[in-house]
N, C-alpha and C positions, 0 to 999 in steps of 0.2 A: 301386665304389659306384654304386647306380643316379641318373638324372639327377632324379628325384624326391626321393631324400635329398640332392644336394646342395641341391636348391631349398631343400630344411627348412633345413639348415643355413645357407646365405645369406639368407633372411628367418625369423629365427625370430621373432615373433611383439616388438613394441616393441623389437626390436633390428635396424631393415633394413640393409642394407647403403645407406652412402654414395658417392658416387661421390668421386675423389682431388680433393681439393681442396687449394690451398696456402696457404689459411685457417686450417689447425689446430691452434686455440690450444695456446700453450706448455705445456709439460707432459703431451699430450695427444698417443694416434696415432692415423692410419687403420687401421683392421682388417677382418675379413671382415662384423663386425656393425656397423659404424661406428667413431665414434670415442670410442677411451675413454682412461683416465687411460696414463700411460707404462708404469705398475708393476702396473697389472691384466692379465692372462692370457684369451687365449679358448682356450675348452676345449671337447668334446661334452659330453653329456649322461652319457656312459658314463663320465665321472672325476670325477664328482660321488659317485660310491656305489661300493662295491666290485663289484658287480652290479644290474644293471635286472632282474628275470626279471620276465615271465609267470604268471599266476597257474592254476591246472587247475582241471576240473572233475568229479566225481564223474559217469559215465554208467550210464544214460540220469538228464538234470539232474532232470527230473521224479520221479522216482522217489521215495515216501515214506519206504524206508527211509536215506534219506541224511538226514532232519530228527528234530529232538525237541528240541520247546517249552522242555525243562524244562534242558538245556543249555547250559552256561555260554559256547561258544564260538558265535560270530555267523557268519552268513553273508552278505556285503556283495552286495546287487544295485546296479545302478543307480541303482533309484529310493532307496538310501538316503544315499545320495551328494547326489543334486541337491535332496532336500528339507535336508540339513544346511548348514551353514556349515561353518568350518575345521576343527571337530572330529566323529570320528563316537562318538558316546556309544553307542547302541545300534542295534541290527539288526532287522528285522520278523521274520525268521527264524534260526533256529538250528539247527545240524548236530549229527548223533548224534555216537557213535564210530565209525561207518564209515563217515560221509559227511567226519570231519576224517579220517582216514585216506586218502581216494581225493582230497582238495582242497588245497589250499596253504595251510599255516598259517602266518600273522605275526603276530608278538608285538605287546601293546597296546603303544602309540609309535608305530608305524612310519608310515610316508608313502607312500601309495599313490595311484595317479592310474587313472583312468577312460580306456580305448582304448578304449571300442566305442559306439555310441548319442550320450550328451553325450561326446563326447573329449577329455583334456585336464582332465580337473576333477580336483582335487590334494584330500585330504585326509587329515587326520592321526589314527590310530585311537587310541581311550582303551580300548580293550578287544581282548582276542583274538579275533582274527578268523581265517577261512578268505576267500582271495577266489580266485574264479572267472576263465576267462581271459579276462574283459572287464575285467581290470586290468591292472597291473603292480606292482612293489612297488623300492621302491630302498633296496636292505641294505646297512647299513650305509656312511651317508652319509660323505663324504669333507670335506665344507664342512657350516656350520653347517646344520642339518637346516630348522631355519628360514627361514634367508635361501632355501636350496632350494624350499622353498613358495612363497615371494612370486617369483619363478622362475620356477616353475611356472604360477602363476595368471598372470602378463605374457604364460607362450608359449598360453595357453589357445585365446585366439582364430584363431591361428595354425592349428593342431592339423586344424580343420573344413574349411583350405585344402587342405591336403594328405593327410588321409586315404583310404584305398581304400573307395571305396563298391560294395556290394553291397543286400545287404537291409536294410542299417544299417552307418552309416558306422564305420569302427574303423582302427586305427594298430596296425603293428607295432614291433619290437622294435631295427628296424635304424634302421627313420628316425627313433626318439625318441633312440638312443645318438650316433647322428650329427648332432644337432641342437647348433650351437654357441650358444653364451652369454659374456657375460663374465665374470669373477671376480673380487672384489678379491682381496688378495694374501694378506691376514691373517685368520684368524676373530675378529679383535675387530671389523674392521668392517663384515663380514660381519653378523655382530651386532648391532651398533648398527645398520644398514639395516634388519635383521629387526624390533628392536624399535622404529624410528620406525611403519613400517607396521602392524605388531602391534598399536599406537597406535591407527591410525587403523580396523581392523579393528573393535577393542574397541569405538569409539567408532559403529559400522556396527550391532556388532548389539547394542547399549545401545538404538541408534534402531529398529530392526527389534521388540525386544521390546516396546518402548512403542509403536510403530506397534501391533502384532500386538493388545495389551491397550484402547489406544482403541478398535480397530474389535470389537473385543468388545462391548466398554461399549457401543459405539455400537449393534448390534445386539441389544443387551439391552433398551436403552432402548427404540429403534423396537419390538419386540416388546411393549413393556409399555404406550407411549402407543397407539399404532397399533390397538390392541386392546381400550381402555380400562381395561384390569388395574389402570395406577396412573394418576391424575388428575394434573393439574399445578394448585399451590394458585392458587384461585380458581374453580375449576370443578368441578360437580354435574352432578348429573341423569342418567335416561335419553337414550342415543342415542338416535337417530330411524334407524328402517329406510328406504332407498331405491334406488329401479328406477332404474342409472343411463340406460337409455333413455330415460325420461320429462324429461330436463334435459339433453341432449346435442346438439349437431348435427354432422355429420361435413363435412368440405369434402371438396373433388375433390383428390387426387393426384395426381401424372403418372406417368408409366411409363418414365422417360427412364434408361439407364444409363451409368454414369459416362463410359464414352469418348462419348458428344455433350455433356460438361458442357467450360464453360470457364474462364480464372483470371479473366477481367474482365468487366464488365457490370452490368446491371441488380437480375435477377432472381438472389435466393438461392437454394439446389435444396439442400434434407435427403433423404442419401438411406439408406434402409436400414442400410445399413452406419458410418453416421457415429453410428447411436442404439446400436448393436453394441458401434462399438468408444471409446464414452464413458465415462470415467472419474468423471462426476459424475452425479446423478438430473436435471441441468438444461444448458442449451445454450445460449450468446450465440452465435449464427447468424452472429458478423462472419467467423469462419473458412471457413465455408462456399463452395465453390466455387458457381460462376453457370450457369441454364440459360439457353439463347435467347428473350428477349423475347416472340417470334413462339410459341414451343411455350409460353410460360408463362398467354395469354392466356386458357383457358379454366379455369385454377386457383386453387384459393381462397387467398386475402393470407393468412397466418399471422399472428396477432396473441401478442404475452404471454401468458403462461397458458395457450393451447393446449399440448394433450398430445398429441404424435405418437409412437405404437406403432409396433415394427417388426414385422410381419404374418406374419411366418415364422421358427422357429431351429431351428436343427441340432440340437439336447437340450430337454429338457423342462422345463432351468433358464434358458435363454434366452426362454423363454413369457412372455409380458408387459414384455418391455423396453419400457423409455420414455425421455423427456424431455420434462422441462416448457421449452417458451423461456422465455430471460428477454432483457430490454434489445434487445428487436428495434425500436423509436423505430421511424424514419422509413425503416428497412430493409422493402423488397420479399423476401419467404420463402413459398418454395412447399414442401409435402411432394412425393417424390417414389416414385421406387417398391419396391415393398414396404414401403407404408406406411399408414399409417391414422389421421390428422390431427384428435384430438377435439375440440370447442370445449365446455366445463361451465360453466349455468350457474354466475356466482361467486357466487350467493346459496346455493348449496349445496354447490360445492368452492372453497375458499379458494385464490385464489394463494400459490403457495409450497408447497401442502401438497398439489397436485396430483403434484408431484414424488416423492412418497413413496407413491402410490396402488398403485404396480409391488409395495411392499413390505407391504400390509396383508391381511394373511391371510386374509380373507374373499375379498378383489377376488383374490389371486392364486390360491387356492386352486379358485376357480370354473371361471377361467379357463385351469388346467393341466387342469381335468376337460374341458373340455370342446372342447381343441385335438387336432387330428386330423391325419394325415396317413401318409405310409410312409418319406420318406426327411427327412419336415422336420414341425414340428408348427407347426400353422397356426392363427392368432386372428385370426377376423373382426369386422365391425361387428356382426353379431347377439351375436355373444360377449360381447361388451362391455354391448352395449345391456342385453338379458338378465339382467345381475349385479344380484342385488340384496343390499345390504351396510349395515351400521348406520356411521352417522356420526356424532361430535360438530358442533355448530354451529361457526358461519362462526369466530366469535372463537375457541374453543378449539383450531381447525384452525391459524389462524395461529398462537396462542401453543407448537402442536405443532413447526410450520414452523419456527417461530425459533429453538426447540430444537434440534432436528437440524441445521437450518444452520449454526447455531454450532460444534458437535461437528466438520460437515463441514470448515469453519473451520481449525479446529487441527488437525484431521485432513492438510487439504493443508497447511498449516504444515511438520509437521514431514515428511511426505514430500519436501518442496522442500529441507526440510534437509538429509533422509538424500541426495537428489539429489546438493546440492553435496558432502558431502561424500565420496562415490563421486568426481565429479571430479574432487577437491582429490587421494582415494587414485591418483587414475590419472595425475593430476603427478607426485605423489611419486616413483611408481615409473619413470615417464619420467624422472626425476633421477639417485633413488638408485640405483637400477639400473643405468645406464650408465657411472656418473661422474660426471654432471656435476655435479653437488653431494655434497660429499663431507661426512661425518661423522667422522671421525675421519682 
């Protein structure tokens, strides 16, 4: 056995090996994985299923004549893997009868797991499929097929330490069968493990589907106030057209990047990358790392409601990111660089609804026409200046504002919940998975 499969096996992924301790509790041994119940088993990967194999592929894979749409047998890539959850329901493509001929076909059921690219991703097919040797497939499982899955998803992270990297990382067939694991003794409890998790899996993408259906909603909405398609009651009239250069001023930036910023001091420093990688259309600046006092001097104080652009993105859907601040009080906040720091009059953009300005199709629309570059698409002050766009007034902007905020609202709501409850799954399985809390 090479000294890279033993590693597999002695860390396999929420199972590391413990050092001998003469702490362990009654009923309970040391093993290669740790410690587990007296009457559980460590086993490889290979006595889990009657066989691990490999999956082939039709050559050359390109080849047209290996596919047809109208075919009831799937052909599993990668990518149909990491956009599904536990189950694969359908395929983007489909094999003739000579491309299932030259590929490896498995019955709908079976449990197959991803070696090449994402490594390590388990999932469970509801239809027949062909998979390619960027799988494997485990026939005819020896333990509950289930409990095997939640298995699998515990060694996942593991997988990325130890695969052989070349053009993309992938796992062969020796180091996953020599990967040990524990086992309870019985398939009932086996079982009952599968079905607590299965539990909490359910209850994962109950949250995922309603996340996925707000942020619908929420993007229906924005489309239809944003645009004035539908009013919100109270409110009439024609928009008003305007030149947002004519109500604008821009402050000074700095150029500073992150390795001269520091964790303490004075001056707050936004830099580029903080407007990138934000999860909200808005920023409380308290997280912000600090630039030097001395380099901050000749840059303008950020106030609330300033909208700072990040001036450069890698796609053309990155064109117009922002953030509007909010709760910057008595906080010192400089833009920094690749950035572009607006100040709007607020008698013509409302706080709060500056924050959604990234998303109103006129302002974004202008502004992907008219960003340039070769390796990055670039939006400057004239870009901006330039735009000219219908608004509703100051009040209807806010009563738009408080909309979508709210939305936002319950929106990070319930992602905070699906948070914990991913958590709460990754105790579980630090439990049930080892032993140490038993079920049966």
């Amino acid at each position: 056995m090479t000294d890279e499969a033993m590693e597999v096996r002695n860390a396999s992924a929420g199972y590391a090996p413990q050092v001998e301790s003469p702490a362990v509790p009654e009923g309970y041994k040391q093993t290669e994985v740790g410690v587990i119940p007296e009457d559980w088993r460590v086993v490889p990967l290979s006595h889990t299923a009657e066989r691990v194999t490999r999956g082939a592929s039709p050559r050359p894979i390109d080849s047209p004549v290996w596919f047809d749409s109208n075919s009831s047998v799937g052909w599993v890539r990668i990518s149909d893997v990491t956009r599904s959850g536990r189950l694969l329901l359908e395929t983007t493509q489909k094999l003739s009868r000579a491309g299932v001929h030259n590929s490896r076909p498995v019955p709908a059921g079976s449990l197959i797991m991803s070696i090449c690219a994402t490594v390590g991703r388990p999932i469970e097919t509801r239809l027949d499929v062909c998979i390619h040797d960027g799988f494997v497939v485990f026939d005819q499982p020896k333990v509950d097929q289930s409990f095997l899955y939640h298995v699998l998803v515990a060694l996942e992270p593991t997988w990325s330490k130890h695969g052989q990297t070349g053009s993309q990382m992938n796992l062969n067939t020796g180091i996953i069968n020599s990967c040990l694991v524990p086992l309870p003794p019985s398939e009932d409890e086996q079982g009952a493990i599968a079905t607590a998790l299965g539990d909490v899996d359910s209850l994962l993408e109950s949250l995922d589907r309603l996340i996925a259906k707000k942020r619908d909603i929420k993007q229906a909405t924005m489309q239809q106030l944003l645009t004035g398609e539908t009013r919100l009651p109270g409110f009439e009239g024609e928009w008003r057209s305007v030149r947002l250069g004519d109500h604008v001023t821009f402050l000074k930036n700095g150029t500073h990047s992150r390795a001269e910023l520091m964790d303490s001091g004075e001056v707050r420093y936004l830099h580029y990358g903080d407007i990138h990688a934000a999860d909200a259309a808005t920023l409380n600046p308290v997280a912000l790392p600090f630039l030097p006092s001395d380099n901050a001097k000749s840059l303008g104080r950020l106030n609330d409601g300033d909208v700072i652009f990040a001036d450069a993105s890698e796609d053309i859907e990155g064109v117009g990111s922002s953030v509007e601040l909010v709760n910057v009080g008595d906080v010192e906040v400089v833009a920094g660089l690749h950035t572009i720091a607006a100040r709007f009059e607020k008698s013509v953009l409302a706080d709060g609804f500056k924050a959604y300005l990234q998303f109103c199709p006129e302002f974004i629309s202008s502004l992907r026409r008219l960003a340039a570059g070769t390796k990055v698409y670039a939006t400057t002050r004239s870009h901006i200046s330039g735009i000219e766009m219908r608004l509703p007034s100051v009040e209807e902007q806010r009563a738009i504002a408080a909309t979508l905020k709210n939305m936002d609202i319950e929106l990070d709501a319930l992602e905070q919940r699906r948070a914990k409850t991913a958590a709460l799954k990754q105790a579980m399985m630090q439990e049930l998975l080892t032993g140490r809390t038993r079920l049966v």
